[in-house]
N, C-alpha and C positions, 0 to 999 in steps of 0.2 A: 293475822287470822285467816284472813282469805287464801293468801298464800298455802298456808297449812293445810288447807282442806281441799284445795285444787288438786295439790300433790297427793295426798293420800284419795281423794275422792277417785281422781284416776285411775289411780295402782288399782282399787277396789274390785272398781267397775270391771277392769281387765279380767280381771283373776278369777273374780263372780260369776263375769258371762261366760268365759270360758270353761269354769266347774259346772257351774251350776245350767248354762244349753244344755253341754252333754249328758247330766242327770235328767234334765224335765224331759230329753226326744232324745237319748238314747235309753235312759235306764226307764226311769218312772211310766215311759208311755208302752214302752217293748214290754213290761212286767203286766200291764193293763190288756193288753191286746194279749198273751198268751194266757193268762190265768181267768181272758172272760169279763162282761160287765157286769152279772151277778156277786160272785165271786170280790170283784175288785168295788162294786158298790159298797158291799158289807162292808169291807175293809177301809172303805173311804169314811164311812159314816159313822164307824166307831173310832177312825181316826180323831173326825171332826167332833167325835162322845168326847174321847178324853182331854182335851184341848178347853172343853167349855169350862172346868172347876180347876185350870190351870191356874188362877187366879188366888186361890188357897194354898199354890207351893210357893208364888214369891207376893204375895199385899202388896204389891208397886214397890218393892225393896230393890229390884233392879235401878229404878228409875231413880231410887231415892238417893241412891247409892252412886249412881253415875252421878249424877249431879254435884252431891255430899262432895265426892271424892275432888272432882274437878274443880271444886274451889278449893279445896288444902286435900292434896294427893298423902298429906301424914294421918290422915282418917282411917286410911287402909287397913294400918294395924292395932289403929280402938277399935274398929266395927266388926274385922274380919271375924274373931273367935262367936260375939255375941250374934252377930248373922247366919253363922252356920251354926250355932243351937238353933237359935228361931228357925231357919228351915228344914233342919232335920222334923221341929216337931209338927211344922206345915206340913210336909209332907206325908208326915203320919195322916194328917187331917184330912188331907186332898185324897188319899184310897178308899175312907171308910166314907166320906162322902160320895166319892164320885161311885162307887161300890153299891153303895145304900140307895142311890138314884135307879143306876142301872139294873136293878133288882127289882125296886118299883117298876118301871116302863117293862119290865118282863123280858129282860138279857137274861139268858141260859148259857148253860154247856158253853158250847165253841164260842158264843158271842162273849163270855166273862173271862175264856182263858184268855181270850187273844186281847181284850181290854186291857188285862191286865200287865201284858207284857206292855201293850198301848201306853197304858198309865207310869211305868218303869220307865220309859224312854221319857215322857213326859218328863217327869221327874229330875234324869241328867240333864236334860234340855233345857231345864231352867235352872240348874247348879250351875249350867256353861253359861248361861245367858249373865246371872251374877258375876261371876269370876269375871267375863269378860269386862261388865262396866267397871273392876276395878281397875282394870288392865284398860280402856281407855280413858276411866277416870284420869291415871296418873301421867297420859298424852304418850302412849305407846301404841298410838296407830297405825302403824305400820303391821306391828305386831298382831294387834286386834284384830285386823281384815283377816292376815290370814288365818286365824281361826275362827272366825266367819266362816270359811268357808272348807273349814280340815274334815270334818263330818262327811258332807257330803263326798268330797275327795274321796274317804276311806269306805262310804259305803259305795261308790263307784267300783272301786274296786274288788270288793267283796260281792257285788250283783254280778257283776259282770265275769267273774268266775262261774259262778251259778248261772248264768244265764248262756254261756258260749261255752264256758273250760271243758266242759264234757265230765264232770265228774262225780254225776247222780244219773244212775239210766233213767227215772222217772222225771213225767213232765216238773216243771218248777210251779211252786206251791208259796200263795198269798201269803202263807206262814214264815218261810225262809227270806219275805222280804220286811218282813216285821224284827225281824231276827237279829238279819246285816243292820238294820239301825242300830237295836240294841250295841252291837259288839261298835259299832262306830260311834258312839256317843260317848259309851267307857271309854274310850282311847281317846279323845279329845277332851273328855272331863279331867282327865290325870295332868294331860299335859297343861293346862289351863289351870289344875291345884298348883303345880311346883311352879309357874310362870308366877303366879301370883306372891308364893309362899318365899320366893327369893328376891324379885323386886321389890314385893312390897315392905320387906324384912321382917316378915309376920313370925314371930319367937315361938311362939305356942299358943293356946286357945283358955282365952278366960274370961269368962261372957261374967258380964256386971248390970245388975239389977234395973240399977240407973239409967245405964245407958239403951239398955233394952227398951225403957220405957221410952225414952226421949225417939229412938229410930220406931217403934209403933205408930206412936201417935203422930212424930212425923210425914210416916208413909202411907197413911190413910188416906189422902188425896189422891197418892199416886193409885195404890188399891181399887179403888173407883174406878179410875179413867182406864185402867189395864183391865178389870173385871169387864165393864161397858163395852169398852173397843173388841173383846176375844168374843165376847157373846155374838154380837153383831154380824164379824166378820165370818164363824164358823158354824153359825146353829142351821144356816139354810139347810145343806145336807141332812144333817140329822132330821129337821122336820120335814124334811124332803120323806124321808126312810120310813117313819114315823106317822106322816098324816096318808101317807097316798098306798094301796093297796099291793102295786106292783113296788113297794117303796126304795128296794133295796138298787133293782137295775135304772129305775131311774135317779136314783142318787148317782149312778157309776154313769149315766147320761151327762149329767151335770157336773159330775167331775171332769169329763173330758172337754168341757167348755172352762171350769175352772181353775182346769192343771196350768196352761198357759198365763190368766191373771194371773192366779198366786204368784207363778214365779216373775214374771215382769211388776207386779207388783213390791218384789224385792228388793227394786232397785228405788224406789223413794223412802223404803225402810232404812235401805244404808246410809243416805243422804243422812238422812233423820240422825242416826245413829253415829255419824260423825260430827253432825253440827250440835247434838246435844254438846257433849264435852268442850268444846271451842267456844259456843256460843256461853254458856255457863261460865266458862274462865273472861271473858272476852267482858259478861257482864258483871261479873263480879270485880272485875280492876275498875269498873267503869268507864269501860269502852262504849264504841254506840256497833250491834250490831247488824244494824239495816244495810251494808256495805254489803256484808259477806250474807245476807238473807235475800238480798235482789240476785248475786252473782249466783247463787245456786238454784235460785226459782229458775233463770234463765238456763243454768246447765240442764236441767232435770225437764220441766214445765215443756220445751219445745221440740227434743227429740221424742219425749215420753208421748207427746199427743198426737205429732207425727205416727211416731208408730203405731200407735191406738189406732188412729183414724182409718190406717192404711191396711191394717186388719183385720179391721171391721171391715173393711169394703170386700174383702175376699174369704169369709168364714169358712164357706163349704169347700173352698178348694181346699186352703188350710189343714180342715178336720179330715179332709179325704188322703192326705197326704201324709197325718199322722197316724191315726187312725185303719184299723182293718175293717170298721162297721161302722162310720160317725150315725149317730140321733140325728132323726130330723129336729127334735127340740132343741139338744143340743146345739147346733149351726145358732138358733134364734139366740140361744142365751149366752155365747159364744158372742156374738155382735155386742149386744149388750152389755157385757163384763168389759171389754174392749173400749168403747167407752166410759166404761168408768173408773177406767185407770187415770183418767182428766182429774177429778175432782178427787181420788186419791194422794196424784202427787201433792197436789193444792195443801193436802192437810197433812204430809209429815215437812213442811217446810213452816207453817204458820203454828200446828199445834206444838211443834220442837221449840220453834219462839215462845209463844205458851209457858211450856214447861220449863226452860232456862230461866225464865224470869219469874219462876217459882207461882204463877197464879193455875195453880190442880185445881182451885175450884170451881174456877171458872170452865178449866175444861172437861172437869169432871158432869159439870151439869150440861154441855154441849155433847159428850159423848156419853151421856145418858140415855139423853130426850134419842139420840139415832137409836138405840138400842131398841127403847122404848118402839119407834117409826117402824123400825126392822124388825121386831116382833108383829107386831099388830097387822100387819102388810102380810109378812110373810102368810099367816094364818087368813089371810082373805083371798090371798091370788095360788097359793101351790095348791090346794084341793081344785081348783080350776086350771090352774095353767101349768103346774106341774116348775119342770126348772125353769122354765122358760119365766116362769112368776117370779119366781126367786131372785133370777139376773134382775127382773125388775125391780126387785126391794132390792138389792144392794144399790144400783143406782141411784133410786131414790134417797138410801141413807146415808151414800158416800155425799152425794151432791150436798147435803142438806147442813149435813157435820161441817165440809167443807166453805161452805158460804157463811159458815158460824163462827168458824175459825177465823176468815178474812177480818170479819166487821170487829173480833172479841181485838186483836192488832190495832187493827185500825183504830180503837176508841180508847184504848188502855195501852197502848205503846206506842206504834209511831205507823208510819203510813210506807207499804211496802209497792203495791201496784196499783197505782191511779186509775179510774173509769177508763181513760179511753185508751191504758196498755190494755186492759182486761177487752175490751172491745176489739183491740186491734188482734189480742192472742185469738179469740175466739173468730176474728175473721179470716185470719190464715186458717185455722182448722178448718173454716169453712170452705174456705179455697181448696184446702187440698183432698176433703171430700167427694167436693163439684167433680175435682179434675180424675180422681179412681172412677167415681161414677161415670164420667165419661167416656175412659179407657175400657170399661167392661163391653161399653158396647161396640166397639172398631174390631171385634174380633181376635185381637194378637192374644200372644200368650199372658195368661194373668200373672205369670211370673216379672215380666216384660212391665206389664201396665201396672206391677206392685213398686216395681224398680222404676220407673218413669213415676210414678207416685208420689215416691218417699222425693225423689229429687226436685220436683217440683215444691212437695214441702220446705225443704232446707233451703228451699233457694225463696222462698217468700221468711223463710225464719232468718234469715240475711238480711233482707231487705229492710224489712220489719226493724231489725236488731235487738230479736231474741235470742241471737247465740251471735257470740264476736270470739273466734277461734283465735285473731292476732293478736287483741287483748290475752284474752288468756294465757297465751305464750310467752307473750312481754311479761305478764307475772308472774308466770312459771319461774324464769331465770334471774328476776331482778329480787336478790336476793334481800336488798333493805329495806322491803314491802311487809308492814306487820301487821297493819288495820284494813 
């Protein structure tokens, strides 16, 4: 198991950071900075609209399914037919809901066309997100990553014509990057139907009463914990847009503090996303998982906080450096989000545990109550604090969810990091905090004291023995490593 995820976990990473840098600070930020924070506010907010009743296209059917599959990968062709009725008729549901919303809160004209292409992409996004659990259901990880990561590729491509090719004399317009999605989601959703349709040797489509019910009522836990976690993670924006008068440019304030989480937050998604399937197979033979759940806390847990910490020590250069106009609130909520990328990673390594060993409800009612936190917060601090509030409620509900994860492990499966790792992790970030803050004041370049930083991190994450790279290597190659 370990083995397996090392390798593939790698390849991942590679191919991720390299698409997906050059999308979040060549495309996504250059498309920001020419179309304006107004402008790209709107677009942000109704991004984060359509996103919230996401929930209604797949009921935790992804999850149920990844799972389902990764214990008998021959599920693929009972469920395939009866899962894509049930989503075609979600999806029906997820328009006229989310439609019906955006009408009450008083979405018009330009705000309903652009939803609705929003909502369309939505849509593929989660047909690809299915397809793919079946396709790592059946342990084709290799394959899985890179459609992970083909989307973004393709709209790389397609921006980046529009954006340099020369081949519209007018400026580039928030609409034409709404667009390149669309066209980049089709062309990854196809190739992701026939990957499936010929591995998984799916004959044809014949959804059964029966089995419809048993995948319903099954996936209703997952439904919960995906409904929970999207609200959480995406409503700041909107009620950014929504409660605050200037709502819209400060929502695009707070997107430029949030472009960078989101996508470094990607990377404990992927983790997630691989140790589901492994982990599920791993417990279903009746393997013990905690082998390959420490090895990947330590891959993930010690360069993730590293970097965190070391970019939070440096926001405003950061935003200055991407940015043509950073927010001063921005900078604030920028720091903030930066750490709490800590208690993010924390929770796609324990709540993947969680879900492999089939207890949704337990995490359904932990990733409620955050919801729950992150509503309630939000509406007390963004009419005062604006994003800078916001960063705050996410902190607050990542940390929270997080710490609820550990103990739900800890007391109903097995024991993954002791008091005094947790101590010792929390004291190297402290260290390597101390030593930024130190370096800001000597003067040199902050590039210089970002890079003396990080090394200083890695070198107490040695010390420590949060990351052991010759371990690693020894089981990269030694082939008869299976647990």
């Amino acid at each position: 198991m370990r083995r397996k995820f090392l390798i593939n976990i790698l390849f991942l990473l590679t191919v991720s950071v390299l698409v997906k840098a050059f999308w979040v600070l060549g495309i996504d930020r250059t498309v920001q900075n020419v179309v304006g924070e107004t402008a790209y506010g709107a677009y942000f907010s109704l991004f984060s609209f359509s996103v919230l009743f996401t929930l209604i296209l797949d009921m935790g059917l992804s999850g149920f399914n990844n799972r389902a599959v990764s214990a008998d990968p021959t599920r693929v062709k009972l469920y395939f037919g009866n899962v894509l009725l049930l989503r075609l008729l979600l999806s029906l549901a997820y328009f006229m809901v989310t439609l019906g919303v955006a009408m009450a809160l008083g979405y018009r004209d330009w705000h309903i066309r652009m939803l609705l292409v929003l909502m369309l992409n939505q849509a593929m996004a989660s047909m690809i997100l299915w397809l793919r659990s079946n396709i790592s259901g059946m342990q084709y990880l290799f394959l899985d990553s890179l459609l992970s990561v083909a989307d973004r590729l393709v709209m790389i491509i397609i921006c980046a014509v529009l954006l340099w090719g020369g081949v519209s004399e007018g400026s580039f317009r928030i609409e034409w990057f709404v667009w390149a999605q669309s066209a980049a989601l089709l062309v990854v959703m196809c190739i992701a139907l026939a990957v499936v349709v010929r591995k998984g040797e799916v004959s044809g489509v014949k959804p059964d009463t029966a089995v419809l019910r048993t995948i319903i009522v099954t996936g209703l836990p997952y439904t919960v914990v995906a409904f929970t976690m999207t609200v959480y993670w995406r409503i700041d924006s909107v009620m950014i847009e929504r409660l605050l008068p200037d709502g819209a440019t400060e929502a695009g304030n707070y997107a430029q503090a949030f472009r960078l989480f989101d996508a470094l937050a990607m990377i404990p998604v992927m983790f997630g996303g691989l140790l589901l399937p492994i982990m599920t197979r791993g417990l279903t033979s009746g393997g013990d998982v905690s082998p390959l759940a420490k090895m990947a806390g330590r891959m993930l847990l010690a360069p993730l906080g590293i970097g965190a910490v070391t970019l939070a020590t440096f926001p405003h250069e950061l935003l200055d450096l991407l940015y043509a106009s950073p927010a001063d609130s921005a900078v604030t909520a920028f720091r903030l989000l930066m750490f709490t990328l800590v208690p993010v990673g924390v929770i796609y390594i324990f709540s993947t545990m969680i879900t492999a060993a089939g207890k949704l409800r337990l995490l359904g009612l932990i990733t409620l109550s955050g919801m729950i936190l992150n509503i309630a917060v939000n509406m007390i601090v963004i009419p005062s604090h604006g994003a800078t509030g916001a960063a705050c409620s996410a902190m607050a509900t990542q940390t929270m969810v997080a710490l609820a994860c550990m103990v739900a492990v800890r007391k109903s499966m097995t024991s993954v990091a002791g008091a005094r790792r947790i101590l010792a992790y929390l004291l190297m970030l402290s260290a390597t905090l101390i030593t930024g803050w130190l370096l800001r004041r000597t003067g040199i370049s902050w590039m210089a004291a970002a890079a003396i930083q990080m090394t200083a991190g890695f070198s107490l994450a040695l010390l420590f023995r949060f990351t052991e790279p010759l371990k690693s290597l020894k089981l990269i190659t030694d082939r008869t490593e299976s647990a």
